[in-house]
C-alpha positions as CSV (number, residue, x, y, z in Angstrom):
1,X,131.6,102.1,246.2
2,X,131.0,105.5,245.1
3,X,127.8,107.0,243.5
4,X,127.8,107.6,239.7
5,X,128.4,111.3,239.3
6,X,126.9,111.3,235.6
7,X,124.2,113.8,235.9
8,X,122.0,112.7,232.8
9,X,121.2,109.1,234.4
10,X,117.4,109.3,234.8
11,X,116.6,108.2,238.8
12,X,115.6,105.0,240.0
13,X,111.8,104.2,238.7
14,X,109.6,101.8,237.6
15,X,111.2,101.4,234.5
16,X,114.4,99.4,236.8
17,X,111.2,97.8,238.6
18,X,109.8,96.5,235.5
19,X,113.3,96.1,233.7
20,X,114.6,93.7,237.0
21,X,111.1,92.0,237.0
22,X,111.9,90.8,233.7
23,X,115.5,89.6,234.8
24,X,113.8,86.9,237.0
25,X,110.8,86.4,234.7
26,X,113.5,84.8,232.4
27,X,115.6,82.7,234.7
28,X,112.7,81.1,235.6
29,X,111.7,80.0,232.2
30,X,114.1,77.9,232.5
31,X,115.1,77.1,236.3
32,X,111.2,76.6,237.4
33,X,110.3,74.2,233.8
34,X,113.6,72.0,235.4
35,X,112.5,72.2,239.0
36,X,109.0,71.3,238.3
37,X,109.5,69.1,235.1
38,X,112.8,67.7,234.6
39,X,112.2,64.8,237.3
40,X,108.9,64.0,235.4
41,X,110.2,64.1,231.7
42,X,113.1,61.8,232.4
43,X,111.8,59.5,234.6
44,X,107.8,59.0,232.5
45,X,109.4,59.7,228.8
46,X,113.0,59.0,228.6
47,X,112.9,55.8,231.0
48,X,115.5,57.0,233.8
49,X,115.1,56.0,237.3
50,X,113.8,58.8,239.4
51,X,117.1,57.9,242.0
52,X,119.1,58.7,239.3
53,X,118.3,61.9,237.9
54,X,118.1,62.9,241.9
55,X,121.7,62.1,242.0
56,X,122.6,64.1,238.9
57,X,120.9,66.7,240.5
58,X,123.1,66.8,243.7
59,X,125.9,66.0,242.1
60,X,126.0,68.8,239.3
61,X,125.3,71.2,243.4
62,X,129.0,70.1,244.2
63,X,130.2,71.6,240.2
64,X,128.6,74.6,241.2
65,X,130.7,75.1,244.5
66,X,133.6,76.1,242.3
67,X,131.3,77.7,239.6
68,X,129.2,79.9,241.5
69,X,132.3,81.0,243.4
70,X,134.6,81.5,240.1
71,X,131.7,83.5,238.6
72,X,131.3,85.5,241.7
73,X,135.1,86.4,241.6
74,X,134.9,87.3,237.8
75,X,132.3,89.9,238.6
76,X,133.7,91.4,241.5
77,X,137.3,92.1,239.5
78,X,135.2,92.7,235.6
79,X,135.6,96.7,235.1
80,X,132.2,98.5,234.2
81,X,131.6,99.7,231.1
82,X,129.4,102.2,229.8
83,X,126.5,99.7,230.1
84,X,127.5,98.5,234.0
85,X,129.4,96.4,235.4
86,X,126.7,93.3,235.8
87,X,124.3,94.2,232.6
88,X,126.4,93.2,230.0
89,X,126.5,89.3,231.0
90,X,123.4,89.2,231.2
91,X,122.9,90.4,227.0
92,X,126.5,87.7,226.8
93,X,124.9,84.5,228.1
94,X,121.2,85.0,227.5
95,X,121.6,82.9,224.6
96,X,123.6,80.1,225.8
97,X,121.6,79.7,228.6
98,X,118.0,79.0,226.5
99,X,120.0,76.5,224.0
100,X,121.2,74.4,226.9
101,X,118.1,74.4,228.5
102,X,116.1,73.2,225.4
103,X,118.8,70.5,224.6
104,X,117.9,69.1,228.0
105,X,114.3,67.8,226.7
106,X,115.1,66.1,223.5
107,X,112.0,63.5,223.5
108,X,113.4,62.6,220.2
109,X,116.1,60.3,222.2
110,X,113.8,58.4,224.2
111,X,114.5,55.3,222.3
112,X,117.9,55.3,222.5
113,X,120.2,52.9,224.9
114,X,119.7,53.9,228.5
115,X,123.5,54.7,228.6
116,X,123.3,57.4,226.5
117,X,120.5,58.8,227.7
118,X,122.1,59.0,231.2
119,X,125.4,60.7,229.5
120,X,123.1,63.0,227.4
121,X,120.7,64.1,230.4
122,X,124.5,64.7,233.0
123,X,126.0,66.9,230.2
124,X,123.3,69.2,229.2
125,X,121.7,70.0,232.3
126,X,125.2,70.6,233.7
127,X,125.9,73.3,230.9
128,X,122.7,74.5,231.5
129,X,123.0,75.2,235.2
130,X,126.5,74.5,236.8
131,X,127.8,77.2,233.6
132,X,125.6,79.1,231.9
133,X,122.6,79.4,234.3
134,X,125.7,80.7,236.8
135,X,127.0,83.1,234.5
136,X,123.7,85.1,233.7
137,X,122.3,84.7,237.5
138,X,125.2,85.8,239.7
139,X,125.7,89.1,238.1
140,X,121.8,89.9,237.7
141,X,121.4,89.2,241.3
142,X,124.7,91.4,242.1
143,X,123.7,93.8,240.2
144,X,120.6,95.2,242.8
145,X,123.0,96.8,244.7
146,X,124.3,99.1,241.1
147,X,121.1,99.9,240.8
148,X,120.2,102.1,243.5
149,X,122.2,102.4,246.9
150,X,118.3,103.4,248.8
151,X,117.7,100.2,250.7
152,X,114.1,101.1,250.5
153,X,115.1,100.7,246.2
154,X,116.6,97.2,246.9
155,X,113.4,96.5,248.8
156,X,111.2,97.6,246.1
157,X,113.3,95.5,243.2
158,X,113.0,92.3,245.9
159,X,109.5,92.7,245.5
160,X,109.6,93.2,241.7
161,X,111.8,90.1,241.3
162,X,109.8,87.8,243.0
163,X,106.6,89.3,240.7
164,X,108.8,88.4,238.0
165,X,109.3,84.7,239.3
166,X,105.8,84.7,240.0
167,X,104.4,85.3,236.6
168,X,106.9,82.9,235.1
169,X,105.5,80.4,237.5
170,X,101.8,81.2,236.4
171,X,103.0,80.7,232.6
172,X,105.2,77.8,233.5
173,X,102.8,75.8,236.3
174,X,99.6,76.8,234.5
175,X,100.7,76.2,230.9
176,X,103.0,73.6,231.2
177,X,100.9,71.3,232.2
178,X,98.0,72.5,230.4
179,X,99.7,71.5,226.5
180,X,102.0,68.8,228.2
181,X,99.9,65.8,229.4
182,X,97.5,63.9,227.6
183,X,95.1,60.8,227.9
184,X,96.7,56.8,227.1
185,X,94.7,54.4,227.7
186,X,92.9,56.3,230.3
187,X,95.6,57.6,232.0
188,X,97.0,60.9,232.2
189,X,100.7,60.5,231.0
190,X,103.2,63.4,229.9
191,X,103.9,64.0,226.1
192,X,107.5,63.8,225.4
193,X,107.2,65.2,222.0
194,X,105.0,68.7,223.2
195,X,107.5,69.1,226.2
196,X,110.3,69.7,223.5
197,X,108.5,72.2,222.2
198,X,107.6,73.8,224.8
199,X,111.3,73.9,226.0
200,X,112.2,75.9,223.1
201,X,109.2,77.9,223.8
202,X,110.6,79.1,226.7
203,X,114.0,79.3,225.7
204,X,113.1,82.5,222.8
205,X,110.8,83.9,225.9
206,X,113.4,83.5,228.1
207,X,116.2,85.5,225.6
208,X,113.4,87.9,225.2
209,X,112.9,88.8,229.0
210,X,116.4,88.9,229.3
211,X,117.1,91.7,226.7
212,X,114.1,93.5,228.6
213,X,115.9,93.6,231.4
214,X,119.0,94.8,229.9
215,X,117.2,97.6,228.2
216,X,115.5,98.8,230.8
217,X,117.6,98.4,234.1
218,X,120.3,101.2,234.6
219,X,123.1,100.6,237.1
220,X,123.4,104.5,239.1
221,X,126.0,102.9,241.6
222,X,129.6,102.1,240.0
223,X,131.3,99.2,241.8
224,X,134.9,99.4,241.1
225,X,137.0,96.0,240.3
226,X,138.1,94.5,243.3
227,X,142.0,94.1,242.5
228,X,142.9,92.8,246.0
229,X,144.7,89.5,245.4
230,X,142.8,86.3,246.0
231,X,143.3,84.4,249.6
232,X,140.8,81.7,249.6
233,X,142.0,80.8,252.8
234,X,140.9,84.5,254.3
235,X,137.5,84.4,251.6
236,X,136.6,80.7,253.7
237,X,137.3,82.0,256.8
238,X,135.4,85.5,256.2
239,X,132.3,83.3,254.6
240,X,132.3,80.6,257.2
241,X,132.5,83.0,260.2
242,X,129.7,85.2,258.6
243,X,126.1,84.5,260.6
244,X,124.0,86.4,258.6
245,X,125.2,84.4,255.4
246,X,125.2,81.5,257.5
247,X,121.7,82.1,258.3
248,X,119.9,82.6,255.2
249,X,122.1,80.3,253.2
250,X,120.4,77.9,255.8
251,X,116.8,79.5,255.5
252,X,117.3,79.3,251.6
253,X,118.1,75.7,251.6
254,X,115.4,74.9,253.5
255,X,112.8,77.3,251.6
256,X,113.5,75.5,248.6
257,X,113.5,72.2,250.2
258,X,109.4,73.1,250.8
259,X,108.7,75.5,247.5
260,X,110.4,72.9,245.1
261,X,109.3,69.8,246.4
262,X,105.6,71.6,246.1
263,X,106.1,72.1,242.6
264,X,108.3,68.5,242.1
265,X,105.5,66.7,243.5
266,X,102.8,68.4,241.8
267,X,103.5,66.4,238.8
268,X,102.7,62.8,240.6
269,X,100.0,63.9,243.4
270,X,97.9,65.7,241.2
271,X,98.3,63.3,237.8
272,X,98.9,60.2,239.4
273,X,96.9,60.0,242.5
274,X,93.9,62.7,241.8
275,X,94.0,62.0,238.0
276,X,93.5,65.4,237.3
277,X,95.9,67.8,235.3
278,X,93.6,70.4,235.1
279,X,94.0,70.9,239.4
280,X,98.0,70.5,238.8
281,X,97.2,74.0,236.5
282,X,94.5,75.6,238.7
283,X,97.1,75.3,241.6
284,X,99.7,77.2,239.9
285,X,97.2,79.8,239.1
286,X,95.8,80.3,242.8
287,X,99.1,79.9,243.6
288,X,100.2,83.1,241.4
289,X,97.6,85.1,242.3
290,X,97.9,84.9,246.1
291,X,101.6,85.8,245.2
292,X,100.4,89.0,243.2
293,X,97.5,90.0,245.0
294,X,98.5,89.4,248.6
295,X,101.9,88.8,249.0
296,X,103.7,91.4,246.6
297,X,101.6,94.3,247.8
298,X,102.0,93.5,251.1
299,X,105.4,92.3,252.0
300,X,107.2,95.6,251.8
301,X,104.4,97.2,254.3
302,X,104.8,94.5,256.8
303,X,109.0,93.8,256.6
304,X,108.7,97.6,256.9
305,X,106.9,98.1,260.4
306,X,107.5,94.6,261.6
307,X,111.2,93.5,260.1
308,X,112.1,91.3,257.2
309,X,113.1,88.2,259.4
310,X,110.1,88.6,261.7
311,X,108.0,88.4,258.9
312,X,109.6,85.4,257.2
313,X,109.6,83.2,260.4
314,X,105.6,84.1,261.1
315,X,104.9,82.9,257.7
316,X,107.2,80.0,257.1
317,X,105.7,78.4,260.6
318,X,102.3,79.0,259.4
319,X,102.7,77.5,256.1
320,X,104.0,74.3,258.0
321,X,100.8,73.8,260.1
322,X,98.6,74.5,257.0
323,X,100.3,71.1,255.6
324,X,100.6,69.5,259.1
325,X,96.3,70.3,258.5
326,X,96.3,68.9,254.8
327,X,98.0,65.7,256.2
328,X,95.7,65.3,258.7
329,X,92.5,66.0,257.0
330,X,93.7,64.0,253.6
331,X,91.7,65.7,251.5
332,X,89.7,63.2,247.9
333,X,88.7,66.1,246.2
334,X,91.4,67.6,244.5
335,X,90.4,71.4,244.4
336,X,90.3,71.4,248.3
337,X,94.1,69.9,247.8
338,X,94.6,72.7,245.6
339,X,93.3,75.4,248.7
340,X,95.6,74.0,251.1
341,X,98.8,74.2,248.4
342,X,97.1,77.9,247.7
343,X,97.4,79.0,252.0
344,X,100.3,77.4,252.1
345,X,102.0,79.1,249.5
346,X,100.9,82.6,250.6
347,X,103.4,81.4,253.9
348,X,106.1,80.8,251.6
349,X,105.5,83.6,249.3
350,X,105.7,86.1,251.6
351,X,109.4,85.0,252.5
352,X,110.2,84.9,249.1
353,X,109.4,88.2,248.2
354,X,111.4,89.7,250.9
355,X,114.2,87.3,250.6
356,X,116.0,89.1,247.8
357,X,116.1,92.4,250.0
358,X,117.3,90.2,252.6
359,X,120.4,89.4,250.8
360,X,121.6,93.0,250.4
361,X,120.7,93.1,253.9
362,X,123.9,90.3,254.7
363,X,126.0,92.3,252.2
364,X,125.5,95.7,254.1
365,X,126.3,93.7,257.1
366,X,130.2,92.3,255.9
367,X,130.7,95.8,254.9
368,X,130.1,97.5,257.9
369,X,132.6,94.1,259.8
370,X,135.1,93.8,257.1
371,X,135.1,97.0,255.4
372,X,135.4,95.7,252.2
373,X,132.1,95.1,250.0
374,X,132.1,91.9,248.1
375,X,128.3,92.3,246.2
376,X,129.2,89.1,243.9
377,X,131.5,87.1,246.0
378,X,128.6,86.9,248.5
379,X,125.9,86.9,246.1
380,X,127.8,83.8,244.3
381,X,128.2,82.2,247.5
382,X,124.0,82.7,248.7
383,X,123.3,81.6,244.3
384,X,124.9,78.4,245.1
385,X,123.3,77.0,248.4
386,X,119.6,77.8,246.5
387,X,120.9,75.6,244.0
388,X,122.1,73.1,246.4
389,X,118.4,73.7,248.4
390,X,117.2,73.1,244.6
391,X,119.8,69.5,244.3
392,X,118.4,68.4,247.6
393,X,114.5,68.7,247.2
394,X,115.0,67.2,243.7
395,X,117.2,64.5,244.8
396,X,115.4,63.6,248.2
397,X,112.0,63.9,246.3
398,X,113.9,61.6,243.2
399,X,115.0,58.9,246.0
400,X,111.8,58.9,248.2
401,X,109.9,58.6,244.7
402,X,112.1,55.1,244.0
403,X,112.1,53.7,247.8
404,X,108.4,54.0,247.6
405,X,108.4,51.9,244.2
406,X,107.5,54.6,242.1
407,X,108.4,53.5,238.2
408,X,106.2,53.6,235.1
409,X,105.1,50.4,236.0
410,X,103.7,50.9,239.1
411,X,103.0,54.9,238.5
412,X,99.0,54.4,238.9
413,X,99.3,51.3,241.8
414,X,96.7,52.6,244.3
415,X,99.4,51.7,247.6
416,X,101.9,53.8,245.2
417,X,100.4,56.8,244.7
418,X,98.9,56.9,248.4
419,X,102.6,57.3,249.1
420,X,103.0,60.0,246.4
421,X,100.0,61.8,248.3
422,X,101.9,61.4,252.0
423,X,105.3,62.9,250.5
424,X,103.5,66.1,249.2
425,X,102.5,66.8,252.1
426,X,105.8,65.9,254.8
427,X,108.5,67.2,252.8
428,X,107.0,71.0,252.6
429,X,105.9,70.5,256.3
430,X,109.5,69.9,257.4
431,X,111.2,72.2,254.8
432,X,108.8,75.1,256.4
433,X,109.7,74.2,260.0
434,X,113.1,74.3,259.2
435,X,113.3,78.0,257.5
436,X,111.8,79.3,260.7
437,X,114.1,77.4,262.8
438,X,117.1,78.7,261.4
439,X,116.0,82.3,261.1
440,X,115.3,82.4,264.9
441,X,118.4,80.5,265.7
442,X,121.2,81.8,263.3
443,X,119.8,84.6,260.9
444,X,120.9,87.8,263.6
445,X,119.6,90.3,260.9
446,X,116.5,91.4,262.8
447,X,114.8,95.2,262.1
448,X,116.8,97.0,264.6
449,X,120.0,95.1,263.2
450,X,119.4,96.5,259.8
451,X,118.7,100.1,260.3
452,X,121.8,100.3,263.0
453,X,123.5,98.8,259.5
454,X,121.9,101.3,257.3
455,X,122.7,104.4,259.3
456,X,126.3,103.4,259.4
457,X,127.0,102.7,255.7
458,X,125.2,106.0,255.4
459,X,128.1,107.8,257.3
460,X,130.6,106.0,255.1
461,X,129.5,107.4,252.2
């Protein structure tokens, strides 16, 4: 990897901050309405048992194993061009990837036999995420490390990414529900007509955001194709026997075990057994703000002086007892529900913000052992156990949803929603528990790891 020797590229500023911000800000138009609404649209409007979309969920995970790997391998041999070597898929697939999204919430088939909405709901969101959702989000991920080669850079666009995320979530968690539900007969029920439209809603923003990014990201560090022939034997063995991957693959899945089963089971705790939408909104929004006012401003300072791992595991374990405290105290009010989710997520969103950085982190790592530096191949590879981390909460939260007798019959039974309650509160305490376990037990990335990393890549080049 060699630095760009074209003397008229302006340096590395907030115009890549803002520019990357925007990268994530339109992913998550679409990844955080399917993580947080999906489960709820097909099992309240189109009918579908919550077991089975859970399934689809995991299954389309096992898709991805070859996707996310084949579009990591593409990247890593594409040529750059004059626009990059990861930019221009993102301005290829923008499209593709808000058209599938939106045909996933077609209210318009609700009425139709429950056979075809099964085959309608396994094909789009598999286009959506197993292919086009891959081919947009492995090279924006990859492409931190064309951007600047300053770990201190990477750091900063971590930081900016996850403000991106953030903001989509406030537009997303506060929005969404905010246009999507409204009163039947008393109850508060989802609209499937208004989530439609919201869907393509956020598909134009989502193209928009994109093109932002495009525009205003310029990769400074030109990654040459990789031309070494294929061995997938030696790529398993080099993946499986690499710890620091190892470690936050295992982190990630767990993280999103807790963050998406927060957001999953927003939709039935705060509907179904507070009755109140309006909370399900004001949590997103406390939510987003701890994110931008604590987290983001503060995560850099603290990975800095204490290390990005030691960090993550502090706040992880502290999120878990602030659950472990919600359970305990079962809150009836709930706004003090919402101030437990709020503390809670600080824990979580200080991870998140750092987790990004964390990944260039394990890159640096298998090029300092192997010698050879593999930015999409690993990035592919990290890309597709979040989306298993993703499969799992949806499908665990799907199935625990059914074996507790969940339906649309019983969604407002006063045993079923006690239930509903009990779930959102044990599936982020474990999730939690689990990302610090694994960082302090497998993760070997700690401060001093890093800068003895750093400081030899630095020689290299």
């Amino acid at each position: 990897m060699a630095d760009n020797t074209n003397k008229t590229v302006a340096p590395f500023g907030m115009k890549d901050k803002v520019g990357y911000m925007f990268g994530d800000f339109g992913n998550d138009f679409t990844f955080i309405l399917s993580s947080s609404f999906m489960l709820k649209f097909y099992t309240d409007v189109m009918g579908i048992d919550a077991a089975v979309v859970g399934l689809l969920m995991m299954a389309a995970r096992f898709i991805d194993a070859f996707t996310d790997v084949t579009m990591g391998q593409i990247v890593d041999r594409s040529k750059p061009t004059k626009d990059g070597k990861f930019k221009p898929w993102i301005r290829r697939m923008c499209g593709p990837v808000a058209i599938a999204s939106f045909l996933i919430y077609q209210s318009g088939f609700a009425h139709m036999a429950y056979g075809f909405k099964v085959f309608w709901m396994v094909i789009t969101y598999i286009l959506w995420g197993s292919i086009f959702y891959t081919s947009i989000n492995i090279p924006y991920g990859s492409m931190a490390s064309a951007v600047s080669p300053d770990p201190k850079d990477r750091a900063s666009l971590s930081t900016w990414r996850t403000i991106g995320a953030t903001l989509a979530g406030l537009v997303i968690g506060v929005g969404t529900p905010m246009f999507a539900y409204e009163t039947v007969n008393g109850n508060t029920v989802l609209s499937g007509t208004r989530m439609t439209v919201i869907a393509g809603v956020f598909g134009v923003m989502a193209i928009i955001c994109y093109m932002l990014c495009f525009k205003l990201v310029t990769e400074r560090v030109e990654v040459p194709a990789n031309n070494t022939k294929l061995n997938i034997g030696k790529l398993l063995k080099s993946l499986v026997t690499n710890r620091s991957l190892l470690g936050i693959i295992a982190a990630a899945i767990a993280l999103l075990l807790a963050m998406l089963t927060m957001q999953g089971m927003a939709g039935y705790v705060f509907p179904n057994y507070y009755g109140n939408a309006t909370a399900q909104s004001m949590s997103s929004l406390t939510g987003t703000i701890a994110m931008l006012v604590i987290c983001a401003p503060l995560a850099s300072r603290l990975s800095a002086k204490f290390g990005k791992k030691e960090l993550s595991v502090v706040s992880c374990a502290s999120a878990a007892v602030v659950y472990l405290v919600c359970l305990i105290v079962h809150p009836s009010n709930a706004f003090v529900y919402v101030g437990f989710f709020t503390v809670a997520y600080i824990g979580l969103g200080f991870f998140n913000t750092v987790i990004w950085a964390m990944i260039t982190d394990v890159i640096d790592d298998a090029e300092v052992k192997n010698g050879v530096r593999e930015d999409g191949t690993i990035y592919s590879v990290y890309s597709f156990a979040r989306k298993l981390g993703q499969a799992l909460s949806a499908g665990l939260t799907g199935s625990l949803l059914t074996m507790i007798g969940y339906s649309n019959a019983t969604a407002f039974d006063p045993e079923v929603t006690e239930r509903i309650f009990k779930l959102s509160c044990i599936a982020p305490i474990i999730g939690f528990t689990l990302v610090a376990v694994f960082l302090i037990f497998i993760y070997p990335l700690n401060k001093k790891r890093v800068e003895e990393n750093v400081a030899v890549l630095a020689k290299k080049r």
